[in-house]
C-alpha positions, 0 to 999 in steps of 0.5 A: 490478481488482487483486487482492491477497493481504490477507497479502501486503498486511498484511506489506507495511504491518507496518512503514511509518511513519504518516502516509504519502503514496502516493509514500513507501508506493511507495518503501517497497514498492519498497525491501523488494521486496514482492510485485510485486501488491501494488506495483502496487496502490499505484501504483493508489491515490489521491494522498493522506496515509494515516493507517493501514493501514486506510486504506490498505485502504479505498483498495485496495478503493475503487480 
């Protein structure tokens, strides 16, 4: 299991534009430097569209 700072993950999110797939959150992630944990995690989720930040968070917590 991954575990995640929910700050480190919020300001991770701030700022990606919705919907987003899980290879566009990863290259955002990677492009803003963001905490390697944090990054890892998205790595982690499942192949799909995300909607909001919420859904991002109920992915990180399903995986």
């Amino acid at each position: 299991m991954i575990r995640v700072n929910y700050v480190q993950l919020q300001k991770s999110l701030n700022e990606v534009q919705y919907p987003v797939s899980k290879k566009d959150l990863i290259f955002y992630a990677e492009e803003k430097g963001v905490d390697e944990g944090v990054l890892r995690a998205f790595r982690n989720l499942p192949n799909q569209q995300y909607q909001t930040p919420v859904d991002v968070s109920q992915a990180m917590g399903k995986a």
